[in-house]
Phi, psi and omega in degrees: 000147213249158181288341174298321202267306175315347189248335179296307184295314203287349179292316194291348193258311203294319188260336187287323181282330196266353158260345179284319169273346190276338185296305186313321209273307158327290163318309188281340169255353179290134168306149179302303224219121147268037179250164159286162163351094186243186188236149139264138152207160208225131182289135178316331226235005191279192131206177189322320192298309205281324188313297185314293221299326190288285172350279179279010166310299164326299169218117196262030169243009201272165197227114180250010152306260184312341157301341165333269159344285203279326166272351180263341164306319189278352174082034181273357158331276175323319214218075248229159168227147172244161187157149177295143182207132167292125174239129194253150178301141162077013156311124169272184188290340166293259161047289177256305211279311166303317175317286229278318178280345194273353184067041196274133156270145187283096183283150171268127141347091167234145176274155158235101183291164162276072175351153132285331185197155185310315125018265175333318185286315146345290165335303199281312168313304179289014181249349181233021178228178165238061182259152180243178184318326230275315176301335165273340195290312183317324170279335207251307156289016172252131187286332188257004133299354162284329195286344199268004160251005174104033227216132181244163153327334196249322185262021152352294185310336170275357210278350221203110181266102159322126166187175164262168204227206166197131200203151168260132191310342163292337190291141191289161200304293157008276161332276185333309173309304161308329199289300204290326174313289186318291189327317183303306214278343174286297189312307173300036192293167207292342171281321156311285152348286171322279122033293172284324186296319194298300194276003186066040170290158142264140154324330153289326210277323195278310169340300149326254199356305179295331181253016171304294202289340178295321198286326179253039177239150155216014181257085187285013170267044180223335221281322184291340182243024202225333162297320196292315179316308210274004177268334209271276232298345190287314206270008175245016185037050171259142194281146198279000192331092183255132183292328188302329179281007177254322215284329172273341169300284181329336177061165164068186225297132167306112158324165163244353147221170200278100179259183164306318183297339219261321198294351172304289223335129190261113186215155158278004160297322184261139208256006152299327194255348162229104163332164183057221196265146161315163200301331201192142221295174193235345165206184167278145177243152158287153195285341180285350202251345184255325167287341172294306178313296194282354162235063206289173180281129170256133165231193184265339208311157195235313218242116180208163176220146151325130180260149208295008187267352190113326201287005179084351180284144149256179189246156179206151200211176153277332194274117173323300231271293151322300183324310185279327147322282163359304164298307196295325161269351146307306177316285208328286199306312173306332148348259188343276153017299189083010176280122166216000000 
């Protein structure tokens, strides 16, 4: 072999590693993904394959070789951590394959709204976490995990301040719960409390109130003078007759209006047939509707009806005698309407 083939083979060996290295090198460093910012989660039941598969679902531009590569070096089959994870533009495959085994997670935003029933809220938990219903339901309808947090089936409704949160998409029923507990008890801070005393409330009692007063408002410049009303009947031991406590004392499907058959009904909810506040809140309430009760408006109002425009405003008076007047052009107008 002439020293020309020997030096001819060693350039060809030379540029062959050197493109060979340039690849590697290439691979591991080009970003998975040049799109924006997107989310994964990854599920008990996932794997590697369904992870990549997740990925290029996402971006069916994204480059999963060498993540491949780096993940199958980690064993991450075997050992899938679950949980929401960001894959950031210009991430490389190291990178997303340390995110993904080390399990750093992306936390999520969850709302939590003021419900009408427990049922909904469930729903609504399990639709932004990956706790599924049957697993918050298991907790949140069992009475005597309820009792070890101080809690019954019926003030359920006081355990949970509609806001928004921050969870890792993963956090256990358990976890949540607890979360959601601090948060009450965080919300009930020492002026609220002070507040409630002032007004001769228990903190449940201003929640009952609050979600009375939720129900028959959808106006928040209204929901403080529509407390003040139900603060005058109380302290004059006058019955709160509020339609919203019969609808829920009736249970099942909501009438759509309230009639003379519905006011039997016998509960301590309806607060036509028993004075003061029903035993315990009638939905979850919002925190504007629970600071309306501790700065309720104070007036004479006794009385208030829907006003006959529709608009959602009530009209409110002191007067019976107005009051009924009121009723009556209200009547009128669902009449017209054709509203029965």
């Amino acid at each position: 072999m002439t020293k020309k083939i020997i030096i001819s083979i060693a350039v060809v060996l030379i540029l062959s590693a050197g493109c060979t290295a340039f690849y590697f090198l290439s691979l591991f460093t080009t970003p998975v993904s040049k799109c924006p910012d997107y989310r994964i989660y990854i599920t008990p039941d996932a794997t590697q394959q369904s992870v990549l598969d997740d990925i290029r679902r996402a971006d069916p531009e994204a480059g999963t070789k060498a993540l491949r590569i780096l993940l199958n070096r980690r064993g991450y089959d075997s050992r899938i951590r679950t949980g929401c994870y960001t894959i950031h533009t210009d991430a490389t495959p190291k990178q997303v394959a340390d995110m993904l085994s080390s399990g750093s997670q992306t936390p999520v935003k969850v709302t939590v709204n003021s419900t009408r029933t427990l049922g909904q809220m469930i729903r609504s938990l399990s639709n932004q976490l990956m706790a599924d219903s049957a697993q918050i339901a298991s907790r949140l309808e069992d009475p005597a995990f309820l009792d070890s947090l101080g809690y019954t089936p019926a003030t359920v409704f006081c355990m949970i301040i509609p806001n928004t949160y921050e969870f890792y998409w993963n956090t256990s029923v358990d976890a949540l719960i607890n979360r959601l507990v601090k948060e009450r008890d965080r919300f009930w801070n020492d002026q609220r409390k002070s507040k409630a005393r002032e007004i001769g409330l228990t903190e449940q009692q201003v929640v009952t109130l609050a979600s009375i007063v939720e129900e028959e408002t959808s106006k928040s410049d209204e929901l403080a003078v529509v407390a003040g009303l139900y603060m005058n009947r109380l302290k004059r031991r006058m019955p709160l007759q509020a339609d919203p406590t019969v609808i829920f004392a009736l249970g099942g499907e909501r009438p759509k209006r309230v009639l003379k058959k519905h006011l039997d009904v016998d509960s301590p909810y309806n607060t036509y047939k028993y004075p003061g506040l029903p035993p315990a809140p009638i939905r979850f309430v919002s925190t504007r509707s629970i600071d309306a009760v501790l700065n309720y408006t104070r007036h004479n109002y006794l009385y208030m009806c829907a006003k006959e425009d529709f608009s959602g405003y009530h009209n409110f008076t002191s007067s019976l005698s107005q009051h009924n007047a009121n009723a009556a052009r209200y009547q009128r107008a669902l009449h017209n309407a054709g509203i029965r």
